[in-house]
FIKOLZA-1660 file (N, C-alpha, C; in steps of 0.1 Angstrom, whole numbers, plus 5000, padded with zeros to 4 digits):
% residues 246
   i   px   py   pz ch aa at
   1 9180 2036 2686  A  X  N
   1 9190 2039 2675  A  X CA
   1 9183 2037 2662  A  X  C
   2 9185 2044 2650  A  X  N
   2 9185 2043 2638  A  X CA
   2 9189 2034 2636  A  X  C
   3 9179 2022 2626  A  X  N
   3 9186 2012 2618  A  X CA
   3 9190 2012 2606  A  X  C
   4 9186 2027 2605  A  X  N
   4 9196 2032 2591  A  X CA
   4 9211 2034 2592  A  X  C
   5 9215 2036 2606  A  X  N
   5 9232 2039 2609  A  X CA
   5 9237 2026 2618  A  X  C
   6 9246 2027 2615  A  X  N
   6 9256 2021 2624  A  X CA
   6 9259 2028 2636  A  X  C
   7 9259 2037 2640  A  X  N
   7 9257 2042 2651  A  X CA
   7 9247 2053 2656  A  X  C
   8 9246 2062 2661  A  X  N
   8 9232 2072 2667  A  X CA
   8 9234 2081 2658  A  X  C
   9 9226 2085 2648  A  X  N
   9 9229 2098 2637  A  X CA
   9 9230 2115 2643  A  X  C
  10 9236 2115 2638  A  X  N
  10 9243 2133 2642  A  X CA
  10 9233 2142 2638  A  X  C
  11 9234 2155 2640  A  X  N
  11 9227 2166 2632  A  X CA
  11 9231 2166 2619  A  X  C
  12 9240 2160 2615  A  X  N
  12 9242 2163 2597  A  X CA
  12 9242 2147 2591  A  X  C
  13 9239 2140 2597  A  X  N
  13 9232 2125 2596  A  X CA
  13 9218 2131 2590  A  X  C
  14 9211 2137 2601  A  X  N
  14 9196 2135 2603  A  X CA
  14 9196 2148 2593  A  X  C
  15 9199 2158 2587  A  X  N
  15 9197 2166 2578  A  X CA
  15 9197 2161 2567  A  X  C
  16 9207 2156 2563  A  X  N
  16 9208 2143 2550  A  X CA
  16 9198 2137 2548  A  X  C
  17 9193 2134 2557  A  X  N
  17 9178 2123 2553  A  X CA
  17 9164 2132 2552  A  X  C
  18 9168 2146 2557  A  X  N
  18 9157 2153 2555  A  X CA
  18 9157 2162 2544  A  X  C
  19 9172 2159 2537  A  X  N
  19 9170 2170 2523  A  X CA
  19 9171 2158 2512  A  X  C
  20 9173 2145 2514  A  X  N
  20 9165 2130 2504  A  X CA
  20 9152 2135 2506  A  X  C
  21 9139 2131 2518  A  X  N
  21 9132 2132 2516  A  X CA
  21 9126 2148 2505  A  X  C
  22 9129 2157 2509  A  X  N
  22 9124 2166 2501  A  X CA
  22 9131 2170 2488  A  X  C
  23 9141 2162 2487  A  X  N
  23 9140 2160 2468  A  X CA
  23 9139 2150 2462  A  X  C
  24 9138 2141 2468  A  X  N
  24 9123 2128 2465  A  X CA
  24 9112 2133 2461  A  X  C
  25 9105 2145 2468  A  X  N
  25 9094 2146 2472  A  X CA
  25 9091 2152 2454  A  X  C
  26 9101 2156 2448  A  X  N
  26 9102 2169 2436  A  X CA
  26 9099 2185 2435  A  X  C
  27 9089 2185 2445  A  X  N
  27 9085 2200 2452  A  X CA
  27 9097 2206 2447  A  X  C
  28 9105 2207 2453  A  X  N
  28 9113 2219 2451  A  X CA
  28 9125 2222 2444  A  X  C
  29 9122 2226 2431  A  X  N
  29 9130 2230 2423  A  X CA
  29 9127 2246 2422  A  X  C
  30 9144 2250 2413  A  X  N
  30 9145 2266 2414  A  X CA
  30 9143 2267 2395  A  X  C
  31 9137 2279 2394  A  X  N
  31 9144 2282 2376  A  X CA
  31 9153 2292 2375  A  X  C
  32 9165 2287 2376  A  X  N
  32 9176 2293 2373  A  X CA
  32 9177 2302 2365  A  X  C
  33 9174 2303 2352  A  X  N
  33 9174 2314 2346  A  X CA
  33 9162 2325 2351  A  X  C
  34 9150 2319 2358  A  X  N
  34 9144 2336 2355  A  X CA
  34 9152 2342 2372  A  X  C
  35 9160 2338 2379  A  X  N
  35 9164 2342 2389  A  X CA
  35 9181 2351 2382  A  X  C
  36 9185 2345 2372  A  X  N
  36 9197 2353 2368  A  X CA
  36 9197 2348 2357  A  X  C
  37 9194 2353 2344  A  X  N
  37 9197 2352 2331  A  X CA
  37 9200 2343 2328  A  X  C
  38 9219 2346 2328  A  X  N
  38 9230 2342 2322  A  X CA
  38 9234 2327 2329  A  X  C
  39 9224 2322 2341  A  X  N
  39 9225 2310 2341  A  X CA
  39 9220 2296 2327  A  X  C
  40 9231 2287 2326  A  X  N
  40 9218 2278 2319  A  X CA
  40 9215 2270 2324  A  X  C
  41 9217 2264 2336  A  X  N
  41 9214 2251 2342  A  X CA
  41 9194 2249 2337  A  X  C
  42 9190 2257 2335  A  X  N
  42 9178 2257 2334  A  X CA
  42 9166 2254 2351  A  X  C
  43 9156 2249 2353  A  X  N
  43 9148 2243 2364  A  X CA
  43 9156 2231 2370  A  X  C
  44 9160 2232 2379  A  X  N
  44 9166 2221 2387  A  X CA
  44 9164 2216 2399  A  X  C
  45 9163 2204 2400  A  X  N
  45 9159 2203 2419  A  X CA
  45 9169 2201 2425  A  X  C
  46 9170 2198 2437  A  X  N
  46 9176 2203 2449  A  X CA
  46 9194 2193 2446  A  X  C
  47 9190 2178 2447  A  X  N
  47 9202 2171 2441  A  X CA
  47 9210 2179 2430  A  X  C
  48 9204 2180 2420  A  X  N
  48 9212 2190 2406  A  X CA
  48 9222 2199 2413  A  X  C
  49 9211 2207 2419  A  X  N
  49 9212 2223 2428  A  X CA
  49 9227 2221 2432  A  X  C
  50 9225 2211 2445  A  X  N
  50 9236 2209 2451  A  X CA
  50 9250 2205 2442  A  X  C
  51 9251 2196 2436  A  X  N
  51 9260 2192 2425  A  X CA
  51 9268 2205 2412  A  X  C
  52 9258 2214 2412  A  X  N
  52 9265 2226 2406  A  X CA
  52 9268 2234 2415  A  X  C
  53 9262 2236 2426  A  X  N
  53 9274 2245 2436  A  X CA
  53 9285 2238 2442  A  X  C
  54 9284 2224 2441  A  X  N
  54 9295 2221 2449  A  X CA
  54 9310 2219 2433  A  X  C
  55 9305 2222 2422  A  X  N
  55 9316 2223 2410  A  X CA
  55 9323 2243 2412  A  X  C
  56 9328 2241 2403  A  X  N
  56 9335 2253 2402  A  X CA
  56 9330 2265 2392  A  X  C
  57 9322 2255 2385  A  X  N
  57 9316 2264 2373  A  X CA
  57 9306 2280 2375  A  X  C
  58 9295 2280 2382  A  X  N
  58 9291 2289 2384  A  X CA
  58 9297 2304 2392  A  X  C
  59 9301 2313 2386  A  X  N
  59 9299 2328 2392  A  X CA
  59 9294 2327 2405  A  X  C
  60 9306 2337 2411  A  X  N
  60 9296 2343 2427  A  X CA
  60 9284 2351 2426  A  X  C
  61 9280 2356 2413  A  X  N
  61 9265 2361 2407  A  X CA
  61 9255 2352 2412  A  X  C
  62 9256 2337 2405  A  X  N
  62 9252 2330 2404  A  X CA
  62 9248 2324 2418  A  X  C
  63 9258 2320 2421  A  X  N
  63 9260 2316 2435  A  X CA
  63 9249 2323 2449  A  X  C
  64 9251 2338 2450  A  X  N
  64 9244 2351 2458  A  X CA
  64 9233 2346 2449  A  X  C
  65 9224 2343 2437  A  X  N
  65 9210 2342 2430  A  X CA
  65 9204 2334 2441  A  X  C
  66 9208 2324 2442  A  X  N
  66 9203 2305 2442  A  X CA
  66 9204 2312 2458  A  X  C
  67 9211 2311 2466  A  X  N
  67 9208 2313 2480  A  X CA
  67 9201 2322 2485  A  X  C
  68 9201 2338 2475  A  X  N
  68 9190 2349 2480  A  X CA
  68 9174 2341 2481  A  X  C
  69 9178 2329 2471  A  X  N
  69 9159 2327 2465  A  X CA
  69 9158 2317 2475  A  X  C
  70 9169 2308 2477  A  X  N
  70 9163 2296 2487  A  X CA
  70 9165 2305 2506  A  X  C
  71 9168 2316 2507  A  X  N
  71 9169 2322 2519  A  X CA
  71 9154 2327 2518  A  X  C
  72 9154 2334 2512  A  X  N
  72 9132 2338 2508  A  X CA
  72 9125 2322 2509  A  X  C
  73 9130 2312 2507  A  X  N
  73 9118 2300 2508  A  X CA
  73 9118 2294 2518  A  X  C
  74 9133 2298 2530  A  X  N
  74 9132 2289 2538  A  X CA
  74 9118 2290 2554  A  X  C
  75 9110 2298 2548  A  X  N
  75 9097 2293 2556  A  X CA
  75 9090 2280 2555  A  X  C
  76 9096 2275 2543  A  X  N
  76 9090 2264 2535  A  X CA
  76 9099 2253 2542  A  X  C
  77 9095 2242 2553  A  X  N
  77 9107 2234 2557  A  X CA
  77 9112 2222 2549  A  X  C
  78 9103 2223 2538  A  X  N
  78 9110 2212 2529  A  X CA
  78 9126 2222 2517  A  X  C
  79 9125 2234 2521  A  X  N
  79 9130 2244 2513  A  X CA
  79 9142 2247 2527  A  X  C
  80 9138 2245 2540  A  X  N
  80 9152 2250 2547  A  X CA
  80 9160 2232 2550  A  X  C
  81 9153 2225 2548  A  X  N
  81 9160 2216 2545  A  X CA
  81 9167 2211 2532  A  X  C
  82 9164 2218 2526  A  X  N
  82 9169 2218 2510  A  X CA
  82 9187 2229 2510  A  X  C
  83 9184 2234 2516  A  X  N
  83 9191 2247 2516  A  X CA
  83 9203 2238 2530  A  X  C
  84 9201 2236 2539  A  X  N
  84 9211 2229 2548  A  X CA
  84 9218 2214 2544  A  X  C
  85 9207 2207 2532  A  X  N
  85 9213 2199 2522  A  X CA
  85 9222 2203 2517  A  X  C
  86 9223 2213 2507  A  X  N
  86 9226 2217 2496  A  X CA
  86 9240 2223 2502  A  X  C
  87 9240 2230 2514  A  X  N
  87 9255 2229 2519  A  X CA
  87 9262 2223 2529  A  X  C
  88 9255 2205 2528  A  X  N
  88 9260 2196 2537  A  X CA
  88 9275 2188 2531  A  X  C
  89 9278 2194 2517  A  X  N
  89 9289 2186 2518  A  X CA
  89 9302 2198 2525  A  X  C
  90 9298 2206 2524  A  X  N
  90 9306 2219 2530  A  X CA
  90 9307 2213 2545  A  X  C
  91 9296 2215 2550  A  X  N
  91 9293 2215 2567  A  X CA
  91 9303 2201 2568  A  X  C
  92 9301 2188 2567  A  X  N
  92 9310 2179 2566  A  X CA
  92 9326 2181 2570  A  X  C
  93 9324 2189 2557  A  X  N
  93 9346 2192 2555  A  X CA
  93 9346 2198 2566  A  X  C
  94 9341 2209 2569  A  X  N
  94 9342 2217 2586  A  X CA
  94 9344 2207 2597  A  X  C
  95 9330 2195 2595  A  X  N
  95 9333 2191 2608  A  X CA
  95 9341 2183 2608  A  X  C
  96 9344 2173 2599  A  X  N
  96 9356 2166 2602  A  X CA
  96 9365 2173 2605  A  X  C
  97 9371 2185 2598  A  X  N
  97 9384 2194 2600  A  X CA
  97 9384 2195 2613  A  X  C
  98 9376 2200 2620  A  X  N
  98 9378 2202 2637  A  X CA
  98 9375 2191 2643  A  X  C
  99 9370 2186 2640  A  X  N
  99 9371 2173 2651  A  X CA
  99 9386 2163 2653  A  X  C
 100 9392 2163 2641  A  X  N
 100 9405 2160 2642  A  X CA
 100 9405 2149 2643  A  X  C
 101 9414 2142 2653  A  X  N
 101 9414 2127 2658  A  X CA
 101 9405 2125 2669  A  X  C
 102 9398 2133 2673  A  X  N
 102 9391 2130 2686  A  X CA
 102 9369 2126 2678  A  X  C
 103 9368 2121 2672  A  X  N
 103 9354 2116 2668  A  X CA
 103 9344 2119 2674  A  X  C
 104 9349 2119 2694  A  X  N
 104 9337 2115 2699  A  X CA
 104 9332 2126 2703  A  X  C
 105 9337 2140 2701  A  X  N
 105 9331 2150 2702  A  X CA
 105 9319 2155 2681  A  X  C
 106 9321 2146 2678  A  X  N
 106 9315 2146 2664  A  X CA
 106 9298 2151 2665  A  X  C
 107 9290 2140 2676  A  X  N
 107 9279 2143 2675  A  X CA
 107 9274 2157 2683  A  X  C
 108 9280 2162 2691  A  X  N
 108 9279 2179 2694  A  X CA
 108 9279 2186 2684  A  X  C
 109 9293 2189 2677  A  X  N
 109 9296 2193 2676  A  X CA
 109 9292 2195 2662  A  X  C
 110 9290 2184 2655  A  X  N
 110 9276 2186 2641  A  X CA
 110 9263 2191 2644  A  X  C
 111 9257 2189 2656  A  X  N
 111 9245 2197 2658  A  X CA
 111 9249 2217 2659  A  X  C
 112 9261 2218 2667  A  X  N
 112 9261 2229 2667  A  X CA
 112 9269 2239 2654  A  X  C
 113 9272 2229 2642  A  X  N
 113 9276 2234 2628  A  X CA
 113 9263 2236 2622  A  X  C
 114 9253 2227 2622  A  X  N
 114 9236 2229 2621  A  X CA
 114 9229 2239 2624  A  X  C
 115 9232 2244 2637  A  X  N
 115 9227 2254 2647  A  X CA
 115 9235 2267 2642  A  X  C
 116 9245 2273 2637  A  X  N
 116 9254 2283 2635  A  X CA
 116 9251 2284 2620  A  X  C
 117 9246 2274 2614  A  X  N
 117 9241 2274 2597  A  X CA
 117 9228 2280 2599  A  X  C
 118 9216 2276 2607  A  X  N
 118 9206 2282 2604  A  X CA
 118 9201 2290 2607  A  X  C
 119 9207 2298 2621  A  X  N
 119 9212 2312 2627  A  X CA
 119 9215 2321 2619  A  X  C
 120 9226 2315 2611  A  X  N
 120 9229 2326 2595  A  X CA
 120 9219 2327 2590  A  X  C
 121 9211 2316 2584  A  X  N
 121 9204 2319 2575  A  X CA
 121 9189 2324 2578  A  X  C
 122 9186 2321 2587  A  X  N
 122 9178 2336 2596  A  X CA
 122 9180 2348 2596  A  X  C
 123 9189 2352 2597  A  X  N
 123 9199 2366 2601  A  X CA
 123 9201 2372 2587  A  X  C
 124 9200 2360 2576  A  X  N
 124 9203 2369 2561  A  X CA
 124 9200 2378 2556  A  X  C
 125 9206 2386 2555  A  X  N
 125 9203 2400 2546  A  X CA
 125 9203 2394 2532  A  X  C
 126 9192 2393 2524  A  X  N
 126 9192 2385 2510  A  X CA
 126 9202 2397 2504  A  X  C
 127 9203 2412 2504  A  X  N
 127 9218 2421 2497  A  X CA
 127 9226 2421 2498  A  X  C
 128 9229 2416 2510  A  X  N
 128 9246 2410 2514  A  X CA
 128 9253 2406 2505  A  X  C
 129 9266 2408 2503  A  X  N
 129 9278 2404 2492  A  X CA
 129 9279 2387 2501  A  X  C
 130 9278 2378 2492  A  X  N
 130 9291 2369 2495  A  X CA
 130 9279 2364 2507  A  X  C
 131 9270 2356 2505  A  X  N
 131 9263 2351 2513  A  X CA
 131 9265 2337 2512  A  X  C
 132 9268 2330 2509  A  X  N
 132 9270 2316 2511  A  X CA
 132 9285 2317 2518  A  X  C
 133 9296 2321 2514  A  X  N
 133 9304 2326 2525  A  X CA
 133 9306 2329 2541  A  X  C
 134 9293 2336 2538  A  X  N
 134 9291 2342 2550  A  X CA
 134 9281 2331 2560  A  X  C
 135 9274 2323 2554  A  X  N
 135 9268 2308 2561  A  X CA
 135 9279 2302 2568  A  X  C
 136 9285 2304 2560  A  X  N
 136 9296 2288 2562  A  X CA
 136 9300 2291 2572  A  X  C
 137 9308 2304 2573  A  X  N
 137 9320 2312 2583  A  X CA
 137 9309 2309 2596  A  X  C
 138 9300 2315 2596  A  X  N
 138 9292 2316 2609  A  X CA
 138 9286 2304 2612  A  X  C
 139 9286 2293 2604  A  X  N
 139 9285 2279 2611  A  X CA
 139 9296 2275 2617  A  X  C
 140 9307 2277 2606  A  X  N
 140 9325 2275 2610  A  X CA
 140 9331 2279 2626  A  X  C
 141 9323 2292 2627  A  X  N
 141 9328 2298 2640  A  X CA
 141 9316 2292 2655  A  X  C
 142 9310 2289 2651  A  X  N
 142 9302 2281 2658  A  X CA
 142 9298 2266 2666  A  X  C
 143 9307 2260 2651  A  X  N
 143 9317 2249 2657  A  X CA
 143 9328 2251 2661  A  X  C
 144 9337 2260 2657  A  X  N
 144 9349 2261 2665  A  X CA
 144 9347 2264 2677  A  X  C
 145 9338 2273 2684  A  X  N
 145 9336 2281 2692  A  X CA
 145 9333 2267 2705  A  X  C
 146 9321 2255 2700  A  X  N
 146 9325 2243 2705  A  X CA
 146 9338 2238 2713  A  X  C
 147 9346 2233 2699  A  X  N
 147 9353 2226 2698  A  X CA
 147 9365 2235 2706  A  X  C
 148 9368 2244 2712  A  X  N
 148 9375 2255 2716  A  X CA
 148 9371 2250 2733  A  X  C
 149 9363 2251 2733  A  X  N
 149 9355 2250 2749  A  X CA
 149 9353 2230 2753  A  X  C
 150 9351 2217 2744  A  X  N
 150 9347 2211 2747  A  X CA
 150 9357 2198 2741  A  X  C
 151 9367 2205 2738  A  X  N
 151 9378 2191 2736  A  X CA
 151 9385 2187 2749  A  X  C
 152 9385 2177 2750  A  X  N
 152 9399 2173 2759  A  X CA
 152 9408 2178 2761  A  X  C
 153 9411 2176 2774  A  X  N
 153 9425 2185 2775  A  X CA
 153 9436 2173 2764  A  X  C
 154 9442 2185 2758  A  X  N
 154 9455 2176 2748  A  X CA
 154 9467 2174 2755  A  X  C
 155 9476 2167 2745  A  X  N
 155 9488 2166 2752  A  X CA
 155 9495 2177 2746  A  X  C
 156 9507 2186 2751  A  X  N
 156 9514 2190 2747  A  X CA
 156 9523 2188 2731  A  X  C
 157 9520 2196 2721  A  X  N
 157 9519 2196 2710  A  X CA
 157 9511 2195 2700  A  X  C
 158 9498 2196 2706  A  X  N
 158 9483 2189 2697  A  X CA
 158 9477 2205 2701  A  X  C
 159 9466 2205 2696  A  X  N
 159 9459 2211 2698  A  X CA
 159 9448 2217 2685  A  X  C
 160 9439 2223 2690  A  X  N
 160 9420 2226 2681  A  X CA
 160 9425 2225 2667  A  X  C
 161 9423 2222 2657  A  X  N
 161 9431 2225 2642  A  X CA
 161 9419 2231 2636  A  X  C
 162 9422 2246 2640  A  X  N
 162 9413 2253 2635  A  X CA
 162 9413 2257 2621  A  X  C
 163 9423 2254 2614  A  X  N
 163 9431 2257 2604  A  X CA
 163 9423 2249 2597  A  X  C
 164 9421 2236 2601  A  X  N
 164 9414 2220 2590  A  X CA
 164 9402 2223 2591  A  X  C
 165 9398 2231 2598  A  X  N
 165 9379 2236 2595  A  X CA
 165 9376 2246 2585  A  X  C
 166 9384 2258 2583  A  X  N
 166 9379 2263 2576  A  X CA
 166 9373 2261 2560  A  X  C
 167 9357 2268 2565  A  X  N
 167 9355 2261 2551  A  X CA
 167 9359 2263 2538  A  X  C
 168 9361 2253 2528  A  X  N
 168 9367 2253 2515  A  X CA
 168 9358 2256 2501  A  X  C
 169 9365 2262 2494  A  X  N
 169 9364 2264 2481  A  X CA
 169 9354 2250 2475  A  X  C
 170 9345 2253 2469  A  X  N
 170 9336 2269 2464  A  X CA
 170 9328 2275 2474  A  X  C
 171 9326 2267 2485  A  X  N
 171 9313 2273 2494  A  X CA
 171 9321 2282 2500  A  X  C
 172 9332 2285 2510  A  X  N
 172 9331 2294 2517  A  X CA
 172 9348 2296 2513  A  X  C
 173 9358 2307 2521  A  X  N
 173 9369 2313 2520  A  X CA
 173 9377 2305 2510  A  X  C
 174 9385 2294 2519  A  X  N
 174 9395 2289 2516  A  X CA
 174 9405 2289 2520  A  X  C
 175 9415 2279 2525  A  X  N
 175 9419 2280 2538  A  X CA
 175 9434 2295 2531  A  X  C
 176 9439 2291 2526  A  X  N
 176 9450 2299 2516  A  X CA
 176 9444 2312 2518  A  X  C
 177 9435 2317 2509  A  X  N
 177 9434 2334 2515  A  X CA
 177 9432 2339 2531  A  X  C
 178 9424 2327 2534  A  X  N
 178 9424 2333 2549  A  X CA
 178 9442 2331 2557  A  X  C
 179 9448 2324 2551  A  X  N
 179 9462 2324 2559  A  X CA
 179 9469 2338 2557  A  X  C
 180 9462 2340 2544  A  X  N
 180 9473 2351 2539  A  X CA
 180 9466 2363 2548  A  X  C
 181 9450 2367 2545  A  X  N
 181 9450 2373 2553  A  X CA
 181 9449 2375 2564  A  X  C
 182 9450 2365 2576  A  X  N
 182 9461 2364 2586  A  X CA
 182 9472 2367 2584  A  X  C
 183 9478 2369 2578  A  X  N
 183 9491 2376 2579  A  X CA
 183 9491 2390 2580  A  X  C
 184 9483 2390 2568  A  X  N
 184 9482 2408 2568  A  X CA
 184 9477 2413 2580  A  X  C
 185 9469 2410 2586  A  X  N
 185 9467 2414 2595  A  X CA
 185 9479 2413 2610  A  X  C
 186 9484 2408 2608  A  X  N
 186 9493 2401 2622  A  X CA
 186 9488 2393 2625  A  X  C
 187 9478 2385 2623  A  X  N
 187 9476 2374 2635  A  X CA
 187 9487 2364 2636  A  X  C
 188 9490 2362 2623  A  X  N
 188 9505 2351 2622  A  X CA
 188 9515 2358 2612  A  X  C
 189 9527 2353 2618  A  X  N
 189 9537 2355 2610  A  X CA
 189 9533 2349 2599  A  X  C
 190 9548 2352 2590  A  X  N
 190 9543 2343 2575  A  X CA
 190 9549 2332 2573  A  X  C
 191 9561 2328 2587  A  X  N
 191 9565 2315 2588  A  X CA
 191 9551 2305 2594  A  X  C
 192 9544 2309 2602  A  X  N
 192 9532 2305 2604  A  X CA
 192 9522 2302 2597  A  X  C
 193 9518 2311 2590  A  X  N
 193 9511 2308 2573  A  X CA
 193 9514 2296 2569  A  X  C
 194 9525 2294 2567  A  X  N
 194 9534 2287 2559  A  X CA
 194 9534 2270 2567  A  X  C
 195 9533 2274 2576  A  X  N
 195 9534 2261 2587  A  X CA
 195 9521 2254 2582  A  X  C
 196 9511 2261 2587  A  X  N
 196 9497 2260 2583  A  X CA
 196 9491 2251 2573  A  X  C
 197 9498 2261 2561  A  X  N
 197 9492 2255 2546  A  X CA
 197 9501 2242 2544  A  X  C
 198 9516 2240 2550  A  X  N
 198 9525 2231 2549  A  X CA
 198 9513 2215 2552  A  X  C
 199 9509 2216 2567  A  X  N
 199 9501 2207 2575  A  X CA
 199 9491 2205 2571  A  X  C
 200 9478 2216 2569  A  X  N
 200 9469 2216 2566  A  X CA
 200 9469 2215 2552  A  X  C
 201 9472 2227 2540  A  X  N
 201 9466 2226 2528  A  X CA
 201 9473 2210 2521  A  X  C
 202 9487 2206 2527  A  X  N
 202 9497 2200 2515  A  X CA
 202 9495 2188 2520  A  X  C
 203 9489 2187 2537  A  X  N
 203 9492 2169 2541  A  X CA
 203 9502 2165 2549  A  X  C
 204 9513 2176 2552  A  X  N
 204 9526 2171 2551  A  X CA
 204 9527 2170 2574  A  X  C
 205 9524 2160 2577  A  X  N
 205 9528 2156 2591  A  X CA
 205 9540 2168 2598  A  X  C
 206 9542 2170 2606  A  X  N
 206 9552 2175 2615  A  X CA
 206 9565 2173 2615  A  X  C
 207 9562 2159 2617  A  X  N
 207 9573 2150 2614  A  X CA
 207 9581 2153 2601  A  X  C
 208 9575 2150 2593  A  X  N
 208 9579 2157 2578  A  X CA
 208 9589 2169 2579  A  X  C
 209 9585 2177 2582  A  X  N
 209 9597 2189 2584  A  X CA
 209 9609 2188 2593  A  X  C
 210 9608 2181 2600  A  X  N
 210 9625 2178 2609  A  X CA
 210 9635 2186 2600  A  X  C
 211 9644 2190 2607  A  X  N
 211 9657 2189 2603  A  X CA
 211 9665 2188 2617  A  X  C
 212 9678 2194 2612  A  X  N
 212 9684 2187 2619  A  X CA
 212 9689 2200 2634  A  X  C
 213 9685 2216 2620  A  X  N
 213 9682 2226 2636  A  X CA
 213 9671 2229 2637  A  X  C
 214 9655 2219 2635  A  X  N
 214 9638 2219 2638  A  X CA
 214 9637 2204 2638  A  X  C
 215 9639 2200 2648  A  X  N
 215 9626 2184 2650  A  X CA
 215 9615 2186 2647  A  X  C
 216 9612 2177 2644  A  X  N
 216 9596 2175 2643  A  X CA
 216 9586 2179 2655  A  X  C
 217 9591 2177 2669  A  X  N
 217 9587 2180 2680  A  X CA
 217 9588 2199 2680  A  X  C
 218 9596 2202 2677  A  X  N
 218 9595 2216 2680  A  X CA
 218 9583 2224 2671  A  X  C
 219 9580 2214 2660  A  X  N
 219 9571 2215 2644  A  X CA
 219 9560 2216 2651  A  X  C
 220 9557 2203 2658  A  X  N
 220 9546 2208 2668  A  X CA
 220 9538 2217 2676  A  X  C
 221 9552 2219 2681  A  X  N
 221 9546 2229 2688  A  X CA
 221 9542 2245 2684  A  X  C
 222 9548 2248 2670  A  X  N
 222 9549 2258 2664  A  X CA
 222 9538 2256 2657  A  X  C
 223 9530 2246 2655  A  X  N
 223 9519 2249 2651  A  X CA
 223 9510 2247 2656  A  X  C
 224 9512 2243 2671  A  X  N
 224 9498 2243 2680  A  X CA
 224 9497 2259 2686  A  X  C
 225 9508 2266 2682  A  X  N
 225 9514 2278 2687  A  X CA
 225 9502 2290 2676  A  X  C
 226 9506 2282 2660  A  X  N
 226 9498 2287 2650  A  X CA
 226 9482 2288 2655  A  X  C
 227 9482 2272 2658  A  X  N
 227 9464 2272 2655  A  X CA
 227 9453 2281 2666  A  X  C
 228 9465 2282 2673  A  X  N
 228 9458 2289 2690  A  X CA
 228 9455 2303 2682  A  X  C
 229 9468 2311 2680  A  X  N
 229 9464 2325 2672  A  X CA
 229 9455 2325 2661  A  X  C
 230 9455 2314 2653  A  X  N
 230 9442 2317 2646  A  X CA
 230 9431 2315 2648  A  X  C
 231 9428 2307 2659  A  X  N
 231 9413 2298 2664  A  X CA
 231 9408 2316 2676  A  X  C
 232 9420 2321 2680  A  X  N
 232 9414 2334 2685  A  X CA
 232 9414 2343 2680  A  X  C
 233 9420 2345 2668  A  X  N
 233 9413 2358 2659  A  X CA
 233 9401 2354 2655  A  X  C
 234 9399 2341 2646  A  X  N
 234 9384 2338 2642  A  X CA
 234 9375 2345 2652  A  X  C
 235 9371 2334 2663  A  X  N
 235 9367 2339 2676  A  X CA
 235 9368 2353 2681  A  X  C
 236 9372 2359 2683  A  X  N
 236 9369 2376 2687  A  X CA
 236 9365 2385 2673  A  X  C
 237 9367 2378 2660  A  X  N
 237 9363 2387 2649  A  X CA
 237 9371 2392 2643  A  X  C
 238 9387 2394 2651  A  X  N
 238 9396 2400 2646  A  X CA
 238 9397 2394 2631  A  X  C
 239 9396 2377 2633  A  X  N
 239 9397 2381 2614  A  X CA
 239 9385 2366 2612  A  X  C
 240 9381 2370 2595  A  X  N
 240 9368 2369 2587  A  X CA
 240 9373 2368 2576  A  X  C
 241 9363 2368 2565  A  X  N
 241 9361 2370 2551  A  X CA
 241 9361 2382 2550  A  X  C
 242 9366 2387 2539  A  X  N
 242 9363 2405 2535  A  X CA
 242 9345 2401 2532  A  X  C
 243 9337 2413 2536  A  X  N
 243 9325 2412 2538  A  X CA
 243 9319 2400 2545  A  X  C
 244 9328 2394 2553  A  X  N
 244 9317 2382 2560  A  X CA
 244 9316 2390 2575  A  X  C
 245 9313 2378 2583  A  X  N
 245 9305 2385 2595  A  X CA
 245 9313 2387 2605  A  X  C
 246 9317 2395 2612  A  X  N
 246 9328 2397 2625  A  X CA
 246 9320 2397 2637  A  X  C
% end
């Protein structure tokens, strides 16, 4: 065991310590501006890096710059470690979202959000619209794809909360357009939507919604009813990001 953790480190444990070392190291910094102008951040290393994509401030210009250049470096493994850093606080929110209450499928199921991240980023088309998007989704679906196959059997009312994985604003969709477009599409009603963002985006327990013609039990199940229809559109492709990967 690591006597850096308190328990056996994960795949996004051990990535963390390998995108410290390589911005310790200083190596690798980008110059923002001669990659896109109208950036100012100016020459920045990997810490910075990460810290401005994970704010709101930069353009999807910007955004598509910084990953076309670090997708071109990642032959450099201090550079694909930089790059699996740099969207480890994303990968995180994913994996906790799907893991849910159940933890102990955590260390899988982080190696295979690792594994679906750098598959993408293999696979990159540096012209692709919407590439950091399209990372996320295809790590996202690759833990779900897990977590679909390798959870415990639940009790009746529970089930995959595929909804709390999707990755969030700035890195990838957000769970809100993707509900909506779920809807447009059919995959869910828009009482379902609604269920969704109630649980997922607002916090609000099951229980919370009772009344007196919907228990909270019935709440349940209408949304383990939700999450099934959306964890199988994800999964067959039926639904995505506009330009992400199906």
């Amino acid at each position: 065991m690591n006597d850096d953790f308190e328990v056996e480190p994960t795949a996004l444990d051990l990535a963390a310590v390998a995108f410290d070392e390589a911005a310790d190291s200083g190596r690798y910094r980008l110059d923002l501006p001669q990659m896109q102008p109208d950036i100012p951040a100016g020459r920045i290393g990997l810490r910075d890096l990460r810290a401005l994509l994970a704010g709101s401030t930069p353009r999807g210009v910007w955004r598509a710059a910084v990953w076309r250049e670090m997708a071109c470096r990642q032959g450099d493994e201090g550079w694909l470690s930089g790059a699996v850093g740099v969207a480890l606080p994303a990968l995180r929110r994913v994996a906790a979202g799907l893991a849910g209450d159940d933890p102990t499928i955590r260390p899988d199921l982080d190696g295979e959000l690792v594994t679906g991240f750098l598959m993408a980023l293999r696979r990159l088309a540096p012209e692709a619209p919407l590439l950091e998007v399209w990372l996320l989704w295809t790590a996202y679906r690759t833990g779900l794809a897990y977590a679909a196959v390798h959870c415990p059997l639940l009790p009746i009312g529970t089930c995959v909360p595929a909804s709390a994985g999707v990755p969030p604003r700035p890195w990838g969709t957000g769970l809100r357009p993707l509900l909506r477009a779920a809807a447009r599409a059919g995959v869910l009603v828009a009482g379902e939507a609604e269920l969704l963002w109630a649980v997922r985006g607002e916090g609000r327990a099951p229980a919370e919604l009772s009344t007196e013609q919907v228990p909270g039990e019935e709440w349940a199940l209408r949304l383990c009813a939700a999450e099934l229809a959306l964890m199988n559109a994800v999964l067959s492709g039926r639904l995505a990001p506009a330009g992400g990967d199906r």
